[in-house]
C-alpha beads as a LAMMPS data file, in Angstrom:
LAMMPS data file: protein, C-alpha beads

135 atoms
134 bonds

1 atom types
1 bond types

-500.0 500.0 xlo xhi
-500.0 500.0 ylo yhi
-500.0 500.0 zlo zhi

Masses

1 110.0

Atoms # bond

1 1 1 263.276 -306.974 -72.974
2 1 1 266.101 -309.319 -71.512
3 1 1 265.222 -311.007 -68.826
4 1 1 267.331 -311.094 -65.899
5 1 1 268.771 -314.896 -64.826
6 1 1 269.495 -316.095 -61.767
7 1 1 272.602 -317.127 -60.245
8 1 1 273.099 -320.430 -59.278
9 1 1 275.146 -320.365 -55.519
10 1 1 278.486 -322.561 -56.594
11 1 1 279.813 -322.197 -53.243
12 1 1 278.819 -322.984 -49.079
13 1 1 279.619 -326.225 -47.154
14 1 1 277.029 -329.039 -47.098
15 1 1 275.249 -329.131 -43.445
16 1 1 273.500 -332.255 -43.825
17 1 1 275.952 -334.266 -42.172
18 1 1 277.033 -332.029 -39.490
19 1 1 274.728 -333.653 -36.909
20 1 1 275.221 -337.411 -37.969
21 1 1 279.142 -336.035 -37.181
22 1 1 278.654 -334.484 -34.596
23 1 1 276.889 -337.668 -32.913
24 1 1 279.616 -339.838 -33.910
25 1 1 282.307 -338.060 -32.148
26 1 1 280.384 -337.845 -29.012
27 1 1 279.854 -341.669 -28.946
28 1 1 283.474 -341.989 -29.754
29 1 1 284.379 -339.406 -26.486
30 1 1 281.696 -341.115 -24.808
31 1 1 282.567 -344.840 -25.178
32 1 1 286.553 -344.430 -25.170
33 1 1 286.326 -341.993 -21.834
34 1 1 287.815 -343.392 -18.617
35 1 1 285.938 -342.676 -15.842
36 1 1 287.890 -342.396 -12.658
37 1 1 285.875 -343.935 -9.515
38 1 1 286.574 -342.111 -6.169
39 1 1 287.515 -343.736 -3.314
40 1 1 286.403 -342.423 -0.054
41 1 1 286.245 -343.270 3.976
42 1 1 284.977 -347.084 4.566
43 1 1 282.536 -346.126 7.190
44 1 1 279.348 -347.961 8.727
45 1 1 277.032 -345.090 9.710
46 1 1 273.556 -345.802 12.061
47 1 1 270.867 -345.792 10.712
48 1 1 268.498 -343.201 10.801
49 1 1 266.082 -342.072 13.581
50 1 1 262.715 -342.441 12.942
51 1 1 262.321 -338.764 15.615
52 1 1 263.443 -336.058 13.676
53 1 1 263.423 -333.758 16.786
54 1 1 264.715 -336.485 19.062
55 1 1 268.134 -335.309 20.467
56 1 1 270.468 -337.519 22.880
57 1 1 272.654 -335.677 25.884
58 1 1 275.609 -337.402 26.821
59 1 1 277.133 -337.198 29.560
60 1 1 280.563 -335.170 29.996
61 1 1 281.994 -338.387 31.207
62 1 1 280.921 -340.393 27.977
63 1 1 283.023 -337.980 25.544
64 1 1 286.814 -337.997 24.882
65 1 1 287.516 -335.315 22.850
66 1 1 290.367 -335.576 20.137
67 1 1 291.834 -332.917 18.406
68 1 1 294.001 -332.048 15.248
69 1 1 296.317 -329.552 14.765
70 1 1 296.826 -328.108 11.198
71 1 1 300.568 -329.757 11.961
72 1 1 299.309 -332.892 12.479
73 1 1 299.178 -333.100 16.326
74 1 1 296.858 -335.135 18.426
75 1 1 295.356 -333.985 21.363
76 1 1 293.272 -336.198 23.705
77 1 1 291.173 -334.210 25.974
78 1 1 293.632 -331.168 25.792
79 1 1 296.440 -333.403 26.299
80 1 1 299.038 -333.804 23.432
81 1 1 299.516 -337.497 22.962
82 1 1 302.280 -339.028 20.155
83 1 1 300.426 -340.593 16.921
84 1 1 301.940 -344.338 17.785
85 1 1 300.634 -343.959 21.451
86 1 1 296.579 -343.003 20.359
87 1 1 295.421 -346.642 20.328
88 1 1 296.546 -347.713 23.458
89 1 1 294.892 -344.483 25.041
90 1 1 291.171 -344.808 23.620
91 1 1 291.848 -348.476 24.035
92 1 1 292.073 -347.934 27.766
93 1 1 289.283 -345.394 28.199
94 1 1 286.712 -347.223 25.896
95 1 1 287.850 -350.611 28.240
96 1 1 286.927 -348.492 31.508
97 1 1 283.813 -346.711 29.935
98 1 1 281.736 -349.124 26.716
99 1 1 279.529 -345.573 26.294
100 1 1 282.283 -343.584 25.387
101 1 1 281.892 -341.727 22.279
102 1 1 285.054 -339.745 20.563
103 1 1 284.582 -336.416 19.258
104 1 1 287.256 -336.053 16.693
105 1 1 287.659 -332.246 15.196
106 1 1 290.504 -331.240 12.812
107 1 1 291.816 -328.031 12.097
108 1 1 290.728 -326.453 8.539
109 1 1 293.638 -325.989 7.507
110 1 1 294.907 -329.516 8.484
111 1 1 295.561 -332.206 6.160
112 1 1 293.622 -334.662 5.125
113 1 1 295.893 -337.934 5.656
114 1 1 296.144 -336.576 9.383
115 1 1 292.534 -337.095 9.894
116 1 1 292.904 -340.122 8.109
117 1 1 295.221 -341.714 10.017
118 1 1 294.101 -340.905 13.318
119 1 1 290.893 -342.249 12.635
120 1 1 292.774 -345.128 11.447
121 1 1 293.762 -345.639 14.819
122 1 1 290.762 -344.868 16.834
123 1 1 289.281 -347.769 14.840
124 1 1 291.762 -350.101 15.419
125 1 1 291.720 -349.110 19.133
126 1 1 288.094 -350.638 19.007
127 1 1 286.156 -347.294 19.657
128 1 1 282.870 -347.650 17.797
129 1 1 281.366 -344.657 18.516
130 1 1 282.940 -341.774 16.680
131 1 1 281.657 -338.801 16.003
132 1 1 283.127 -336.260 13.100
133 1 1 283.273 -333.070 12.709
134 1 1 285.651 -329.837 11.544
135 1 1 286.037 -326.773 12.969

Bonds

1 1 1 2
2 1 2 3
3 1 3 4
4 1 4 5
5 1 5 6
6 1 6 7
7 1 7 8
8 1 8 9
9 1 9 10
10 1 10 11
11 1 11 12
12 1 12 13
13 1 13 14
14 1 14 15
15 1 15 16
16 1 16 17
17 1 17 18
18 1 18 19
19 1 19 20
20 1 20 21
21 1 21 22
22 1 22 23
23 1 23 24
24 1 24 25
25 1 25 26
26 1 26 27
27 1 27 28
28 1 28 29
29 1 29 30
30 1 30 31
31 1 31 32
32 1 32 33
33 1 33 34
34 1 34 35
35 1 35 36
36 1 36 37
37 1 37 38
38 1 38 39
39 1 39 40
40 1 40 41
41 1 41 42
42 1 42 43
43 1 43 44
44 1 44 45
45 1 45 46
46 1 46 47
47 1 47 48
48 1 48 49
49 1 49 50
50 1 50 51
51 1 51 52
52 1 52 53
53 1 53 54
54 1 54 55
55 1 55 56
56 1 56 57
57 1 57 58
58 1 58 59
59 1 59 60
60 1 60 61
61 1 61 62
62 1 62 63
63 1 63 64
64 1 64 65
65 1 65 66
66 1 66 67
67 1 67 68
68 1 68 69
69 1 69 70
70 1 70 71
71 1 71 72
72 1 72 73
73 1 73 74
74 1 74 75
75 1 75 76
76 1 76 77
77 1 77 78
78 1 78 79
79 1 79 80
80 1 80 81
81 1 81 82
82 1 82 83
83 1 83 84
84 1 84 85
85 1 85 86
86 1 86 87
87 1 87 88
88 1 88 89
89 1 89 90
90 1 90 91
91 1 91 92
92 1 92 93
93 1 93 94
94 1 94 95
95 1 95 96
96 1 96 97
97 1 97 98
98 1 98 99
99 1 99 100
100 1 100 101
101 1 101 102
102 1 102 103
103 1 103 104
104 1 104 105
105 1 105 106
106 1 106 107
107 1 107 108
108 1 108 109
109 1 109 110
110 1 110 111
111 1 111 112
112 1 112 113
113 1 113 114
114 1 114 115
115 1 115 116
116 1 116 117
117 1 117 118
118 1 118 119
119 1 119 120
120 1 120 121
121 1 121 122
122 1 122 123
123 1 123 124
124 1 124 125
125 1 125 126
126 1 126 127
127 1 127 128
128 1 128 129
129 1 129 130
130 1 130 131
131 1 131 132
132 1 132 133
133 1 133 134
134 1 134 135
């Protein structure tokens, strides 16, 4: 009777390694990556209320109300006022009124270096109390 032998397997690709390869390259990725740091809005927010429920009503008189255009045009309480003439108007009616908060809205579909700028200017025009928000 002739017994049978077995093959020996000659070929396949050692896996041993793989992981010890595999680790490798992601410390390589890893350490060798640059991350890029976003910049965003430098912005002082108040701090929180301790009332969750507590809600303030201002007066009609305390809010100017600005408004962007998705062409980049200001409006101050409905009125269209130039981009170089914006600080000298909230500088005058935060002068008359300390209270007065500014309600700035933008346009969705405006861009985002208009909002940028013109909050730019409300800060320079010393208004403090701003309030954002997008339509």
């Amino acid at each position: 009777m002739k017994i049978a032998r077995k093959r020996k397997s000659l070929g396949g690709i050692p896996t041993a390694s793989m992981s010890d390869v595999a680790f490798l390259l992601l410390v390589f990725f890893l350490s060798t990556t640059k991350f890029d740091i976003k910049k965003g809005l430098g912005l002082v927010l108040p701090p929180a209320s301790t009332i969750a429920d507590k809600k303030v009503k201002l007066k009609d008189e305390n809010i100017t109300k600005v408004w962007i255009n998705r062409d980049g045009l200001v409006a101050v309480n409905q009125e269209e006022v130039p981009l170089n003439q914006l600080e000298a108007t909230i500088r005058n009616l935060v002068k008359n009124n300390p209270d007065m908060v500014i309600s700035l809205k933008t346009d969705r579909k405006s861009k985002y270096h208009h909002m940028v700028s013109v909050l730019d200017k409300l800060q320079a025009s010393g208004a403090e109390k701003i309030s954002l928000s997008t339509n």
